[in-house]
N, C-alpha and C positions, 0 to 999 in steps of 0.2 A: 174346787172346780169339778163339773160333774162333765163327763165325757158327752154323755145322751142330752147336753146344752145346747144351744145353738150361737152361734158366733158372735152375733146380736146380745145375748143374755150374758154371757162373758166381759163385753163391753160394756154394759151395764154394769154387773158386779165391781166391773176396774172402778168406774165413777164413782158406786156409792162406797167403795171403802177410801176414796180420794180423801186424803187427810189434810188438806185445803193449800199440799205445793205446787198445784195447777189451780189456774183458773176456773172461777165455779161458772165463769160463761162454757165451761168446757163441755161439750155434747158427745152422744157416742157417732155421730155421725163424721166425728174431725178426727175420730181412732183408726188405727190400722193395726190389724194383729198381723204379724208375719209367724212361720214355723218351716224349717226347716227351708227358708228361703221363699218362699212363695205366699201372696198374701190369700189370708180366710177371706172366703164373701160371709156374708152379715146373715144369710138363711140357712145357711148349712149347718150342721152339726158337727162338732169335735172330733167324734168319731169316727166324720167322714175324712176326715184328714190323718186317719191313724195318732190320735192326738194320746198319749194316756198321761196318769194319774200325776205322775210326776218329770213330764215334758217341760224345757222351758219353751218362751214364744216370747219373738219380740214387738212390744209396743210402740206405737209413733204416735205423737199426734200432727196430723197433716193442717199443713199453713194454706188457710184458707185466702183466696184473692177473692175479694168483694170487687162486683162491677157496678158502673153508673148506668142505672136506668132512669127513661123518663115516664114519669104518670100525666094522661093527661085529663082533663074533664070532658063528657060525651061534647059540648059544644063547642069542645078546642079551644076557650077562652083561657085556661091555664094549665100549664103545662110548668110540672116540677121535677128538680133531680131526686135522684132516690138510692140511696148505697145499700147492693144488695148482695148474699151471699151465694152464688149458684145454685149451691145443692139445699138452700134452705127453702122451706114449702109457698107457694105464690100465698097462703093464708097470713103470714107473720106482714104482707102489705097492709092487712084491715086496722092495726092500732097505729101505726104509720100514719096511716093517709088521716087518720081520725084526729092525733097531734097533730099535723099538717093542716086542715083544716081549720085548727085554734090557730097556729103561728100566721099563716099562709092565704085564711080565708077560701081554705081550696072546696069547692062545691061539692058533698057529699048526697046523693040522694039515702031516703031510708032506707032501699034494698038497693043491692048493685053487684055486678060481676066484673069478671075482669076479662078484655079483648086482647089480644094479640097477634097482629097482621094477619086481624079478619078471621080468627082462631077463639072459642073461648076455650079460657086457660081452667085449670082441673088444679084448685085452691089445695088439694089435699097432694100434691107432687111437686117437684122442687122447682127453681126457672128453668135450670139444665134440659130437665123434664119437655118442660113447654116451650123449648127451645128459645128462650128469650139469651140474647148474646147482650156485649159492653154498646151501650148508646142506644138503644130500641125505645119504642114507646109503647108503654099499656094502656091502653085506653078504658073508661069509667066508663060503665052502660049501668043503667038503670034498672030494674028488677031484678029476676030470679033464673034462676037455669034448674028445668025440671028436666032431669034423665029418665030414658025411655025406652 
């Protein structure tokens, strides 16, 4: 452990030397480092928590509650459940919706974003993020979203 790490790369390091008695669905995002009582945020450095060389810290992995959303296609013709992870990123939708499509026949155009109550949602941030809650509906729009 290097002190000048950042809390994030510590959590990293716990994964890769995981010697396979967690789960390899395991992410550093389901970790919690605690030290002396209080938990590390994930951007900070070690030694901003007065951390040194041979400190212990304890680890959790946090139980994630998955919520039901609904997707639905831009003309409202189908609309499906979808179990999802809160703080997991609105992108892990696109291989989803893409099986869903084989299973489900669900209407994918070639480019497409994602809507929420009249919101577009930022693929690269979690639902928590884009504040989608249990039962909401994302809506399927068709092209692209150029930022500006």
């Amino acid at each position: 452990m290097d002190i000048n790490d950042t809390v994030l790369k510590l959590k990293e390091r716990i994964l890769e030397a995981d010697t396979g008695l967690v789960s390899s669905s395991l992410t550093w995002s389901k970790l919690t480092v605690r030290y002396k009582g209080q938990e590390l945020e994930d951007s900070r450095r070690l030694r901003e928590y007065e951390v040194s060389e041979d400190s212990e810290m304890e680890v959790r992995v946090r139980k994630v509650k998955r919520m039901n959303v609904f997707v639905q296609s831009k003309c409202e013709t189908k609309k499906i459940p979808v179990w999802v992870n809160p703080s997991d990123n609105v992108e892990v939708l696109k291989p989803l919706l893409k099986k869903m499509n084989e299973e489900y026949d669900f209407p994918l155009p070639p480019e497409y974003f994602f809507i929420h109550k009249q919101d577009v949602m930022d693929n690269d941030k979690s639902f928590r993020w884009n504040r989608v809650a249990q039962g909401d509906i994302i809506d399927v729009f068709p092209g692209s979203v150029i930022s500006g």
